[in-house]
TORFINU-586127 format. One record per residue (C-alpha): x negated, y negated, z negated. Coordinates in steps of 0.1 Angstrom, whole numbers, plus 5000, padded with zeros to 4 digits. Layout:
<sites>
XYZ;...
</sites>
This chain:
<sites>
219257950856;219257860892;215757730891;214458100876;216158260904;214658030928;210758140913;211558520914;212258480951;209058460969;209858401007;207858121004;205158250982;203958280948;202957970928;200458150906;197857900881;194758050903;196557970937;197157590929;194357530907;192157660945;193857510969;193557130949;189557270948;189757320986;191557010993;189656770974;186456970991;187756861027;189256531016;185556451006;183956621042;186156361059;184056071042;186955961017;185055930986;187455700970;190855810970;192555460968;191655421004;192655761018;195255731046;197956001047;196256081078;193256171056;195256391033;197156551059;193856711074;192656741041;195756991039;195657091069;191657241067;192557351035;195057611044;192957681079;190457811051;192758051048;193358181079;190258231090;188658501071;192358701083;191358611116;188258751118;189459091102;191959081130;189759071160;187159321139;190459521131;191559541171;187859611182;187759931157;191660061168;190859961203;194959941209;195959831248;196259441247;199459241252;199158961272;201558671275;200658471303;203058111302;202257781314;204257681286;203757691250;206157471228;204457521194;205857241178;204157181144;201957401128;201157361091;204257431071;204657711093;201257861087;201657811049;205158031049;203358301073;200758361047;202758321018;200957971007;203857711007;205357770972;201557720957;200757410984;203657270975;202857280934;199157170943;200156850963;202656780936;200056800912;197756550931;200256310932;201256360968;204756420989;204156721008;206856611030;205056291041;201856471048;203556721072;205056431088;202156301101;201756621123;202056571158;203756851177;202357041200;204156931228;202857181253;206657291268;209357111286;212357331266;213757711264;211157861280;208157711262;209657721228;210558121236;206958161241;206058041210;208558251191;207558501208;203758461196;205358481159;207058801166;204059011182;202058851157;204958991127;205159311144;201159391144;200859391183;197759311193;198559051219;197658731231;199258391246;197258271273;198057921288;196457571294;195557271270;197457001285;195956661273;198856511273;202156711263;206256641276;206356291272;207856071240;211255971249;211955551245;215655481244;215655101259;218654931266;219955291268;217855391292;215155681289;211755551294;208755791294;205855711271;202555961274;202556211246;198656151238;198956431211;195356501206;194056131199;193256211164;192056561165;193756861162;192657111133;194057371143;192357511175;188557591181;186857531210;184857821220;182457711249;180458041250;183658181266;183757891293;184358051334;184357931365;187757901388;187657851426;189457641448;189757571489;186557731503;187258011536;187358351541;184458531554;184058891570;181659071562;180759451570;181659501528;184959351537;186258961531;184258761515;185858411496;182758081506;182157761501;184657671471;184857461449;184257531411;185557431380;185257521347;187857661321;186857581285;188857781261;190657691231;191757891204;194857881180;195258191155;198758271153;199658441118;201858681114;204458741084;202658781052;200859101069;197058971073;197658971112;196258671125;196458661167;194958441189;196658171213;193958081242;194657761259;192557671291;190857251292;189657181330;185857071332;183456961357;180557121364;177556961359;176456951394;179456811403;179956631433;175756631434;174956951447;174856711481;171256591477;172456321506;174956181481;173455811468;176355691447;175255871412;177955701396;180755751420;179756101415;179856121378;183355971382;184356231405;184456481377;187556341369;189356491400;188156841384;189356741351;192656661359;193956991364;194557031323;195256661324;199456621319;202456911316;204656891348;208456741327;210856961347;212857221335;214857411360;213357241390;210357351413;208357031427;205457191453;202756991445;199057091450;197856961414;200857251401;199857511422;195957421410;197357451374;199257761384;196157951396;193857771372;195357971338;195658291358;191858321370;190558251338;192658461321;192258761343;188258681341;188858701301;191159051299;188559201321;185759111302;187859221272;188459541294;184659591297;183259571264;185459761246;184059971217;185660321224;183660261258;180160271245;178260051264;181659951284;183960061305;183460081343;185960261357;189560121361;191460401354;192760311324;193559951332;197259981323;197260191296;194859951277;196859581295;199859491298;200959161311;203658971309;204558681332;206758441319;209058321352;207058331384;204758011370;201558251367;202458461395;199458401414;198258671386;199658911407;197158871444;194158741416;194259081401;193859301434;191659031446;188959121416;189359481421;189059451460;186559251467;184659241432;185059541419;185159741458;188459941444;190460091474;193859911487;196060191476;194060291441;193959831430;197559791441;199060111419;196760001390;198459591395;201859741397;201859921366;200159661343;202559331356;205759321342;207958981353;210558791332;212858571353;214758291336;216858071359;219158181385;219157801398;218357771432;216557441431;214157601402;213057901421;209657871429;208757851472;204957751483;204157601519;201957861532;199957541544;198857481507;198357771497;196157861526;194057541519;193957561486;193658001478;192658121518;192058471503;194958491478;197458411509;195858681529;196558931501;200158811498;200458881534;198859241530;201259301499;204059211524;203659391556;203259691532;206559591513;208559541548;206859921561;208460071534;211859871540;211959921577;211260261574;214360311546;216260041568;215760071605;217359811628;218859601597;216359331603;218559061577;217459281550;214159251558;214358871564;215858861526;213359081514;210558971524;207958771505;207258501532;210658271540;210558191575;212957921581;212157541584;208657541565;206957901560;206657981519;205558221498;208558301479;207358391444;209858571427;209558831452;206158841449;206358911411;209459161419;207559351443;204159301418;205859441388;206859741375;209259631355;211959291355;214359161334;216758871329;216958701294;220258781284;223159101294;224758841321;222158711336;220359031340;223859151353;223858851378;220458921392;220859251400;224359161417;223658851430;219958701432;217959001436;220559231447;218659401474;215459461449;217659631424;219459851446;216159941462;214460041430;217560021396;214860121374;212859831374;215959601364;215859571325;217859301302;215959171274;218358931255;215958631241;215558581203;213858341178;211658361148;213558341114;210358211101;210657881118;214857871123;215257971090;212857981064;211357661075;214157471088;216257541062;214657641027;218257611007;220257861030;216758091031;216858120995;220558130990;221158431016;217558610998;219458550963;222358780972;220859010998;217159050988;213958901005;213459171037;215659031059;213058791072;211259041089;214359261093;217159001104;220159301113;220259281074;221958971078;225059211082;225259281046;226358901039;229959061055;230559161019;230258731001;232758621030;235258611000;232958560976;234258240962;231058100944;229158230977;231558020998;230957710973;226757770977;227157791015;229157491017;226957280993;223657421009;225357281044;226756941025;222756871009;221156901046;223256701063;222956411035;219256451045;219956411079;221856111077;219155961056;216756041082;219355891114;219655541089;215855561083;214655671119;217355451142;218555251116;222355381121;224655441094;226655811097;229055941071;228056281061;231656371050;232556381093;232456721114;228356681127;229056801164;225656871178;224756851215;221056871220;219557041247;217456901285;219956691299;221056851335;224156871351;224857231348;224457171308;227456951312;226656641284;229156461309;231856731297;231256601266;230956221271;234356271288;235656421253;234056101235;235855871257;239056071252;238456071214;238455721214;241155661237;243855851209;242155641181;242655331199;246155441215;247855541179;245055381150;246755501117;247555881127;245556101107;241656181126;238756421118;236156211120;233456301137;229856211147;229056331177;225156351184;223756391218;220056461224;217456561248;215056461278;215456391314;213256461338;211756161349;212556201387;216056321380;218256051393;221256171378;220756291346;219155991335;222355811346;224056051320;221455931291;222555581304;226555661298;226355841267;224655561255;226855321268;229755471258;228255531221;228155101221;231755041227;233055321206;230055231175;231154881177;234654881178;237054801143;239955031153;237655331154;235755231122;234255521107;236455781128;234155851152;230355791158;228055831187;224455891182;221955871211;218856131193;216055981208;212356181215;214256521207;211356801202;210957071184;210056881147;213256671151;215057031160;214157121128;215756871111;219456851130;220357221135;220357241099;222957021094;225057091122;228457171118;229957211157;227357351179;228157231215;227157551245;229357421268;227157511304;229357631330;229558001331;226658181352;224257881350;222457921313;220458221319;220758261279;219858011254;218458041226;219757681205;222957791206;221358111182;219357841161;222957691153;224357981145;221658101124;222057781102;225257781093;226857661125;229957711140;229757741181;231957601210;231057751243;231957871278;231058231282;227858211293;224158341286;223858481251;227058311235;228758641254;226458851231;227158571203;231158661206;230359011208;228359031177;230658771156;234058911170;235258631197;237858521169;235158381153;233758101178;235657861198;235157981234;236657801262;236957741302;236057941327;234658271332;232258421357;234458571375;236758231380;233758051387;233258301419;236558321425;236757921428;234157901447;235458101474;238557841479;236957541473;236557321437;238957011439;237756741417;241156541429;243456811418;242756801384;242256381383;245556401397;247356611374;245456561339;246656211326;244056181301;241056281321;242555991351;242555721322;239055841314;237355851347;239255481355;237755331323;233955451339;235055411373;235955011361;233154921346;234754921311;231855071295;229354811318;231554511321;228354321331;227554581360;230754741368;229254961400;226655151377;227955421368;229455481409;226555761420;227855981389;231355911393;230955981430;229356321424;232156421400;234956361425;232856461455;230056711451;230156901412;228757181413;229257241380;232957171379;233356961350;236956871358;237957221359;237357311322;238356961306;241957071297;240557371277;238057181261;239856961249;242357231236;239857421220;238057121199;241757051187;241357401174;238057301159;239956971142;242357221125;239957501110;237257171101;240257041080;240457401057;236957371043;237157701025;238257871057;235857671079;232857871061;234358181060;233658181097;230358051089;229058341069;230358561095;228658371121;225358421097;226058731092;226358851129;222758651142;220258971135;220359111169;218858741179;215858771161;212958751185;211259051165;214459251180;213059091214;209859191211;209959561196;212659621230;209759471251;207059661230;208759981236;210659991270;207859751288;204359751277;204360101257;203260001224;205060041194;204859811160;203259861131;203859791096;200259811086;198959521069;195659421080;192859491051;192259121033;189458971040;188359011002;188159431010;185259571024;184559601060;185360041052;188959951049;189359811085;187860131101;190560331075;193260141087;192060161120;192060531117;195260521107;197160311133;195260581160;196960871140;200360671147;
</sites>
C-alpha cells in the first residue's frame, strides 16, 4: 500500500514506459560517444557522464527557450554578482528540477546500474568557502523557481576550497583539482570572451581622463544553466576563466626570450587560478583585489552589451535612461564592490554621460548585501594598491567621496568625527578604501541577512549611514532551497510530509504549517521517527565505510558542522565533550544518553588558532573513542573534507543541531535552518536567524541558552573575566586542568598552551561565560531525547515552523522591495511547442 502511495506522489517525477525506455536510448547513445563500445570495460566514471549528458540533453532545449523567452518579454535582468558560488553537485539536483529522477532512477535500475554510485562520482563544485557561497547558489534555485530572469555572475576558479586531510589530527590542505576530468555541465562560450585592464596611468585629455598603457587580459566565459522547479525556466550561471592574450608579453618586439614569454601567460592566467579559503577574514593581497575587479569588468562589459542589444530597442538601445529599470544588481558583501566606480567609469569616460546624470543612474541600479559584522572580515584596500593596480577607479572613489563628505559637512558643520567615520577613505596608520562604505554610499538599497543583524548594523556598524538615510536599511532574513535541503537530501521525509499534506509545498514551503495538525497523529509520529531512525542507519554506514569508525545509531547524533572560528565556539563544545566524559568516568554505571557527537568543518589555512581547535577535538575524540569505561556511551567523530555533498548526507540524520555562536557574531545562518528542516532539533544562543527560528517554532520548542545581545554589550562594558568563572565552576576548572596538563597530549603537554592562554586571557567570544548554561540546557536535551514519542513531537513542530526560511521567501522579499520585479508562475513553453507559444507567453508576462 505504501509503495502505491509512494508512485502517486510525483515530487520526484513520473516514471512513465516512454520516459525510461528514452533516457536508456540517450544514455547508451552517450556511453558509446565516449568510445566505450564494450560495456564490460566502462568505468563508473564512464557511466556517470554517460548520465550526466544524458539528462544535460534535457536541459538544453529549456535553455534555449529561456533566453529566446527573455529576449521576446524583454523583462529588467537580475544580476547576482558573488565571488562565490558553492554549487555543490549538480546531477541529482538537475534530474528533481525537471521532474526526471523517478524515471532516471527506473532506467539505471534497468541497466543494471546503482544510481547512487554514479552520482557519487560527482565532484562538487567547490567554488565557496561556506554560508555565503552556498547562499548564492540557493539563491540561483529560487530566482530560477520563481521565473526571474536573472543571472549569477562569478569566476571559474581552477581549483575550488581545498580537500581537508585529517593527519595525525591535524588539518592538512590538499588542492581541490575539481575539473581534472571534465565537467559536463558548463559550456564554454569563447565568442563572448572580453578584455579586463590592469595598472596602466591616467591620462588628461581635453575629452576628460583617459585610462593608458594597461595591461590586458582576457575573461573567457563559462556557462551553467540553472533549472528551475519543474517550470521549463532554465537560467544561466556565467563564471569568468583568466586568459592570456596572444600577444602576450610580445608586443615588445625587443623581447628575445620567446619562451620565457609564452610562460609569462601564466602570470595572466592565475587570476582564475585558486578560491582565496577565508571566511570571515579580509587578507589585502593584490592577486584578490585582481580577482575582485576581474568578475566585475567583465560582467559590467556583458550586462551592457545585454543592455544594448535588446529587442524592444530595435537596432539597440543608446540612451541610458532606462538603465535601472531594465538592471538590477546585487552585490553579495563588498567582494565585487569595485562594481560600483567600474560602472560610472563606463558611463563617464566611455559612454561621455555627465557626473551628476552616471552617478544617479549607479545609485539606483546597486543594491549591497552585507554579511559579517566581524571587524577582521570587513574589507579595507591600501590606497597604494589600488592606485597601482586601478589609477582611474581610485580617482573615482575619491570623486564619490568628496561629494559624499559635501553633503555631510553641509548637514554636519564643525562635527568633523562624523565625517572621519563616514568617509570612504580611512585615514589612520595606512590610507584605505574602506569598501563597505563604498557600496553604502553606491547603493540604494542595504540589508543585513537576518532581523538582528540588520538591527545591529543600523545601531552599531553603520549607525551613522542609517540615520543619515533609514530608508536604505532593509533586513532580508536568508533562506535555502527545499529542493536541495529537502527533496534531495532527504527523499523519505519529502515523500512522507507530500503524503499527508500534498505535493505544493516545495515551491510553497509556509505550507509546512499545516503539518501542526499530525503533531498527535500517532502513526505520523511513528513515520517521522522511522523516516529519522532509516537515515541515520545510512549515515553510520557511510562514517564505518568512509573513516572506518563504528557509531551506534540508537545514540542522540549531536551535529556540529560549520568553518571552524572562534566566534562559532567548537571549543564550547569540546569543553562539553570533556565534561561528558569526565561524569562517565567519575560514576561508570549511572544511567547515560549516549551520544555521538560529530564535529566538522574547515580551517582556514593561515588561521593559527582554529586549526589548534581541529587538533583538540581530535585529540580529545582519541582518549574518549579509546577508553573501556566510556564504551559505547559516548563517541567523538572528527568529519573530515565537510562540503556541501557530505552536508547532504549528515543533516539528515541529525538529531541535536549545535548553533551555539555567541550572540551578535553569526550574522544569520542558514545550517542551523537545514537542521531544522530535516527533522532536527536545535540548541542555540540567540543569535542570527535561530531568533527568527524561536520565533516561528515558539521558543518552548528549541533549547536556547547563554547570553543575549544585550549581556554581551553589557559585559563588555565591565570587562569579561575568564578567571571568574574558572574559579567558581568546578567542572569547567577540572576541564581546562586536564587540557592545560597535557592529559589529552601526554607526549607534548605545552600544545595546546596558545589556546588555553587565549581562553583565560584574551576571548573574545566568551566561552567561559555561557558554559554553566550549556551544560544545563543539553541536560534538558538528555531528558526530552529519553521520551522518544515526545522528542518528535517537537520535531514536527520544528518542521512545521521552517516555511518562512525558504530561500523563495528570500528572493520574492528581494524581488519586490529591491529590484522591482515580481514572480511569475508562468511556465516556460516546452521546447516540443512552437516557437508562437514563447511570443504568447511573452505577451502575457508584459500584460502582468
Amino acid at each position: 500500500e505504501a509503495v502505491e502511495k509512494r508512485k502517486q506522489i510525483s515530487i520526484r517525477g513520473i516514471v512513465g514506459v516512454e520516459n525510461v525506455a528514452e533516457l536508456k536510448k540517450g544514455f547508451n547513445r552517450h556511453l558509446h560517444f565516449t568510445l566505450v563500445k564494450d560495456r564490460n570495460i566502462a568505468t563508473p566514471r564512464d557511466y556517470y557522464f554517460a548520465l550526466a549528458h544524458t539528462v544535460r540533453d534535457h536541459l538544453v532545449g529549456r535553455w534555449i527557450r529561456t533566453q529566446q523567452f527573455y529576449y521576446e518579454a524583454d523583462p529588467k535582468r537580475v544580476y547576482y554578482l558573488s565571488l562565490e558560488f558553492y554549487m555543490g553537485r549538480t546531477l541529482q539536483n538537475t534530474m528533481i528540477n525537471l521532474g526526471l529522477q523517478n524515471a532516471c532512477d527506473e532506467a539505471i535500475y534497468q541497466l543494471g546500474l546503482d544510481m547512487e554510485e554514479l552520482e557519487e562520482m560527482e565532484e562538487d563544485a567547490g567554488l565557496g568557502n561556506g554560508g555565503l557561497g552556498r547562499l548564492a547558489a540557493c539563491f540561483l534555485d529560487s530566482m530560477a523557481t520563481l521565473g526571474l530572469a536573472a543571472y549569477g555572475y562569478g569566476i571559474r576558479y581552477e581549483y575550488g576550497i581545498f580537500n581537508q586531510k585529517i593527519r595525525d589530527g591535524w588539518q592538512v590542505e590538499e588542492a581541490d583539482d575539481w575539473l581534472r576530468h571534465g565537467n559536463p555541465w558548463e559550456k564554454a562560450r569563447p565568442e563572448y570572451m572580453l578584455p579586463v585592464h590592469f595598472y596602466g596611468r591616467v591620462e588628461e585629455t581635453k575629452d576628460g581622463p583617459k585610462w593608458v598603457d594597461t595591461q590586458v587580459v582576457l575573461a573567457m566565459p563559462y556557462d551553467t544553466p540553472i533549472p528551475g522547479y519543474m517550470n521549463n525556466t532554465v537560467n544561466t550561471m556565467r563564471l569568468w576563466s583568466a586568459r592570456a592574450p596572444n600577444d602576450f608579453n610580445l608586443r615588445d618586439f625587443n623581447v628575445g626570450d620567446y619562451i620565457q614569454a609564452v610562460l609569462d601567460r601564466n602570470l595572466a592566467e592565475n587570476i582564475s587560478r585558486v578560491l582565496y579559503p577565508n571566511d570571515n577574514f579580509f587578507e589585502g593581497k593584490e592577486l584578490r583585489l585582481k580577482q575582485e575587479y576581474f568578475v566585475v569588468a567583465a560582467t559590467l562589459q556583458d550586462i551592457i552589451r545585454r543592455f544594448k542589444t535588446t529587442k524592444k530597442g530595435g537596432p539597440g538601445r543608446t540612451s541610458f535612461e532606462s538603465f535601472p529599470d531594465k538592471v538590477a544588481i546585487q552585490l553579495n558583501d563588498t567582494h565585487p564592490a569595485m562594481a560600483i566606480p567600474e560602472l560610472m567609469r563606463i558611463f563617464v569616460d566611455i559612454e561621455k554621460l555627465d557626473w551628476d546624470t552616471a552617478w544617479d543612474l549607479t545609485k539606483r541600479t546597486f543594491a549591497y548585501t552585507n554579511h559579517t559584522v566581524l571587524p577582521e572580515a570587513l574589507e579595507r584596500w591600501p590606497v597604494e594598491l589600488m592606485e597601482n593596480l586601478l589609477p582611474r577607479h581610485l580617482q573615482i572613489i575619491y570623486q564619490i567621496n568628496q561629494a559624499h563628505l559635501d553633503r555631510i559637512a553641509a548637514l554636519f558643520p564643525e562635527d568633523m568625527d562624523k565625517l572621519r567615520k563616514m568617509s570612504l577613505i580611512e585615514e589612520d596608520g595606512c590610507k584605505r578604501v574602506n569598501m563597505a562604505h563604498l557600496c553604502i554610499v553606491g547603493s540604494h538599497a542595504v540589508n543585513g541577512v537576518a532581523e538582528i543583524h540588520s538591527n545591529i548594523i543600523k545601531s552599531d556598524v553603520f549607525r551613522d549611514f542609517s540615520e543619515l538615510e533609514p530608508d536604505k536599511f532593509q533586513n532580508k532574513t536568508n533562506g535555502i532551497t527545499p529542493r536541495r535541503w529537502l527533496l534531495l537530501c532527504n527523499p523519505g521525509l519529502a515523500e512522507l510530509i507530500a503524503e499527508v499534506i500534498g505535493e505544493d509545498y516545495v515551491k510553497d514551503l509556509s505550507q509546512l504549517r499545516r503539518l501542526n495538525d499530525f503533531v498527535e497523529d500517532a502513526a505520523f509520529i511513528r513515520d517521522v521517527c522511522k523516516v529519522k531512525q532509516d537515515n541515520k542507519v545510512k549515515f553510520a554506514q557511510f562514517v564505518e565505510k568512509e573513516y572506518r569508525v563504528k557509531i551506534n545509531p540508537a545514540s542522540m547524533f549531536d551535529v556540529h558542522v560549520k568553518r571552524i572560528h572562534e566566534y562559532k565556539r567548537q571549543l564550547l563544545n569540546c569543553l562539553h565533550i570533556i565534561a561528558m566524559y569526565n561524569r562517565i568516568r567519575k560514576n561508570p554505571n549511572a544511567p547515560f544518553v549516549p551520544r555521538t557527537v560529530i564535529i566538522g568543518g574547515k580551517a582556514a589555512p593561515g588561521y593559527h588558532m582554529a586549526k589548534m581547535i581541529i587538533k583538540l577535538i581530535t585529540s580529545v575524540a582519541d582518549v574518549v573513542n579509546n577508553d573501556p569505561v566510556v564504551g559505547n556511551k559516548l563517541k567523538v567523530v572528527y568529519l573530515e573534507n565537510y562540503r556541501v555533498s557530505l552536508a547532504e548526507k549528515v543533516i539528515p540524520a541529525t538529531d541535536l543541531s549545535e548553533q551555539i555562536s555567541t550572540a551578535g557574531t553569526e550574522a544569520s545562518g542558514t545550517g542551523n535552518m537545514k537542521f531544522m528542516l530535516n527533522g532536527a532539533l536545535t540548541i542555540g544562543t540567540l543569535d542570527g536567524a535561530n531568533v527568527e527560528m524561536a520565533e516561528e517554532a515558539g521558543q518552548e520548542n528549541l533549547f536556547i541558552f547563554g547570553m543575549t545581545v544585550e549581556d554581551v554589550a553589557e559585559m563588555d562594558k565591565k570587562g569579561y573575566d575568564a578567571m571568574t568563572y574558572y574559579k567558581t565552576i568546578p567542572e569547567l576548572k577540572q576541564v581546562m586542568d586536564q587540557i592545560t596538563s597535557g592529559f589529552f597530549c601526554p607526549k607534548n603537554p605545552d600544545l595546546f598552551k596558545d589556546l588555553t592562554n587565549m581562553l583565560f586571557k584574551h576571548d573574545r567570544f566568551k566561552v567561559f561565560a555561557d558554559f554553566e548554561d550549556y551544560l544545563k540546557c543539553q541536560e534538558k536535551v538528555n531528558n526530552l531525547y529519553q521520551n522518544p514519542k515526545e522528542w518528535t513531537k517537537m520535531v514536527i513542530r520544528n518542521i512545521a515552523a521552517t516555511g518562512k526560511f525558504s530561500s523563495d521567501r528570500t528572493i520574492t522579499e528581494y524581488a519586490t522591495e529591491v529590484w522591482g520585479v515580481e514572480p511569475t508562475d508562468l511556465k516556460i513553453p516546452a521546447p516540443n511547442e512552437p516557437r508562437e507559444a514563447i511570443e504568447e507567453t511573452a505577451r502575457a508576462l508584459k500584460k502582468m
